[in-house]
C-alpha positions as CSV (number, residue, x, y, z in Angstrom):
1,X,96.5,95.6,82.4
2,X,94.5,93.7,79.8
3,X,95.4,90.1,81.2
4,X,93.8,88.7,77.5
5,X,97.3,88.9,75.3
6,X,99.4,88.3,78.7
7,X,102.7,87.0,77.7
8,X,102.6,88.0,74.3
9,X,104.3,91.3,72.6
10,X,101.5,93.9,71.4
11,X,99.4,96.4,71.7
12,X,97.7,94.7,74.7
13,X,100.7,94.3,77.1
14,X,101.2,96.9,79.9
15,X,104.5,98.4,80.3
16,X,105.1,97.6,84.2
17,X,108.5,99.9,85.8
18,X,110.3,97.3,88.2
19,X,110.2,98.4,92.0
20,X,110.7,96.7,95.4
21,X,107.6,94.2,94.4
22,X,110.2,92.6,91.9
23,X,113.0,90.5,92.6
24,X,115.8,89.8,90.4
25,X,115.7,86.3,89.3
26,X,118.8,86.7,86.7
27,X,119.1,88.1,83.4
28,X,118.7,86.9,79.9
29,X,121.9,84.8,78.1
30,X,122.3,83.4,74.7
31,X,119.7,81.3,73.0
32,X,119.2,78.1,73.6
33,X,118.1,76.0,70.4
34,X,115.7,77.6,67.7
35,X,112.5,77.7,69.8
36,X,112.6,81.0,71.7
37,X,115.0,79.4,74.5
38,X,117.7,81.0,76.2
39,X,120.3,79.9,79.1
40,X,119.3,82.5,82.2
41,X,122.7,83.7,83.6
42,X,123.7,85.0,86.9
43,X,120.6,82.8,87.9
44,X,118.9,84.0,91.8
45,X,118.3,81.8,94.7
46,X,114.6,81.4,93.3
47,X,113.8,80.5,89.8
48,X,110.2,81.1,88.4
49,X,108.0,78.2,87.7
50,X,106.3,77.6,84.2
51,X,103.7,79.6,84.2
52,X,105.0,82.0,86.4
53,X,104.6,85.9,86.1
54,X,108.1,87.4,85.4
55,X,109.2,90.9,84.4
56,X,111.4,91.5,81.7
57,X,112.5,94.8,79.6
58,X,109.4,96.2,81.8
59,X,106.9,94.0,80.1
60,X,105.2,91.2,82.6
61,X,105.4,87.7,80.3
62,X,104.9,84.3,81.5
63,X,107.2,81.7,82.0
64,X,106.5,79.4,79.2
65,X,109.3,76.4,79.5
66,X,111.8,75.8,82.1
67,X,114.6,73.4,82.0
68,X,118.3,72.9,82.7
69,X,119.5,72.9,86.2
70,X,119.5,75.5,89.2
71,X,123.3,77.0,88.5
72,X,122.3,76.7,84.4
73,X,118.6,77.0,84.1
74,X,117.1,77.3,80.4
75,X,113.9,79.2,79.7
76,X,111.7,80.5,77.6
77,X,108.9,83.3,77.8
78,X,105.3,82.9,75.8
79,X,105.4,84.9,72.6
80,X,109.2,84.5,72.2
81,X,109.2,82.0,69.6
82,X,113.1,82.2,68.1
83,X,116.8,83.0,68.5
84,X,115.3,86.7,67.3
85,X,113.5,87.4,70.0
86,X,115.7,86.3,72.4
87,X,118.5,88.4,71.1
88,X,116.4,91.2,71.6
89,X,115.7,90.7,75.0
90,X,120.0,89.5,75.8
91,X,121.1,91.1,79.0
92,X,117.8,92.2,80.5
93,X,117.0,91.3,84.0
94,X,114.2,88.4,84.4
95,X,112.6,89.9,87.6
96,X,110.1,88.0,89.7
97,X,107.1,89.1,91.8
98,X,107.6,88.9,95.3
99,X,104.4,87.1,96.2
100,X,105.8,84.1,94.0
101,X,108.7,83.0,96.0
102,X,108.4,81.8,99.6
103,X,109.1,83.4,102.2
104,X,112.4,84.0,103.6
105,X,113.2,82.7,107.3
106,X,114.4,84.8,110.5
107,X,117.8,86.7,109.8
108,X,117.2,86.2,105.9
109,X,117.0,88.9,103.5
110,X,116.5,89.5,99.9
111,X,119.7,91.1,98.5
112,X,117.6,94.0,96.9
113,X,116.3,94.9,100.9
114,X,120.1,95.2,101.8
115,X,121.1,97.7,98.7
116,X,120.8,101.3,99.6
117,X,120.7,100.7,103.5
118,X,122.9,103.3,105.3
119,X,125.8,101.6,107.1
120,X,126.6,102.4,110.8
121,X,128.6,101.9,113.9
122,X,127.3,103.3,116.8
123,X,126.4,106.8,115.8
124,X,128.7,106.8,113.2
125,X,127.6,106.5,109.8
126,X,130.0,105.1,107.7
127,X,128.1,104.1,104.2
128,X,125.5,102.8,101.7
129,X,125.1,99.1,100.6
130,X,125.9,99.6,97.0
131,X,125.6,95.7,95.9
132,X,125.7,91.9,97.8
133,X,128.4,89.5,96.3
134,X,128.3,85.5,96.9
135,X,132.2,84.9,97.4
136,X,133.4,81.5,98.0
137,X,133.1,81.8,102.0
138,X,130.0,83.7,102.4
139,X,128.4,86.3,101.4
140,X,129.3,90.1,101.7
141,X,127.8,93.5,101.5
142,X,129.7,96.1,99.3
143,X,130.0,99.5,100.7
144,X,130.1,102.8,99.3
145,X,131.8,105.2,101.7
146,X,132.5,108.3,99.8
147,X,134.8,110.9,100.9
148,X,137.5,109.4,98.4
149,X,137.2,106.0,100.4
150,X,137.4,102.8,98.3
151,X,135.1,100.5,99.0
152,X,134.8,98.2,102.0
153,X,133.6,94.7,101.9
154,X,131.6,93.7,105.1
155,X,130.8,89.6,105.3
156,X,127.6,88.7,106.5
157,X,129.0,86.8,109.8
158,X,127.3,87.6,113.2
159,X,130.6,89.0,114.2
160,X,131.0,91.5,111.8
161,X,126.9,92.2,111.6
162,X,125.7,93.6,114.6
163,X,122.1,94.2,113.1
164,X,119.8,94.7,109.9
165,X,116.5,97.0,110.2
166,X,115.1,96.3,106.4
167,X,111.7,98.7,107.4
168,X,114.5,101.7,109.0
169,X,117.2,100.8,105.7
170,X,119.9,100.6,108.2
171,X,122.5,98.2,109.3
172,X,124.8,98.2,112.1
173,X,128.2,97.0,111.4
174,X,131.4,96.3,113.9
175,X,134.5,98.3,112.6
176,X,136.6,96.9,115.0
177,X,136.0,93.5,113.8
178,X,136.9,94.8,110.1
179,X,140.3,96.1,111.4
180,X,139.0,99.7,110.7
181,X,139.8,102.9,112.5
């Protein structure tokens, strides 16, 4: 990547396909004043810093302002100089390079590790992590079961969570506790 126009939209800016490097960090709202601005919604446990390397519609840009609070952060990426350009980039994820945030602490897990690990019980397999949702109490893993199954929603409570393998994708669940068969 030609780090000379970095931040910028041209000819010189590398188109970069998000993977498990990136986390999500939120995703572009409404603008925010006449400058380029914008209000990040559904805003992450980690917000880049100014200056930061972010990834947005698969183009890396830096994080050139930063205001606003942690639940209603404002921002605004270099070379994104008006409402225009910001209604351009409205809805996209703002994704963050792993390396940039700290690191998490034992029994902590990024919510992109947890999606797509199989769900078990014992030998029995009984899903995939489709998604993690914040609900008022805690936090829960939704599950995809299939087989004409709706979905079941597992909190993330030690009584419920048996274990999570991240580097095996698998976690094992108590179906007792959930008041399943």
């Amino acid at each position: 990547m030609d780090r000379g126009k970095q931040g910028e939209l041209g000819s010189h800016e590398a188109v970069v396909q998000p993977n498990r490097q990136w986390l999500r960090a939120g995703r572009v709202g409404r603008p925010h004043g006449l400058d380029g601005s914008f209000h990040l919604t559904d805003p992450g446990p980690v917000l880049p810093a100014v200056g930061a390397s972010v990834l947005v519609a698969q183009r890396e840009r830096r994080i050139s302002r930063r205001a606003g609070s942690q639940r209603d952060p404002i921002m605004r990426l270099a070379g994104s100089e008006d409402r225009a350009a910001v209604r351009v980039l409205c809805g996209a994820e703002l994704l963050v390079a792993r390396e940039q945030v700290p690191e998490l602490g034992p029994d902590e897990w990024w919510a992109e590790d947890l999606e797509g690990c199989a769900i078990v019980d014992g030998p029995r397999r009984v899903g995939t992590v489709r998604r993690l949702l914040a609900l008022p109490s805690c936090e829960v893993l939704e599950v995809a079961r299939g087989e004409g199954r709706g979905d079941l929603l597992v909190p993330l409570v030690i009584d419920a969570v048996r274990s999570v393998d991240v580097q095996r994708r698998e976690i094992e669940v108590d179906l007792g506790f959930l008041g399943e068969p």
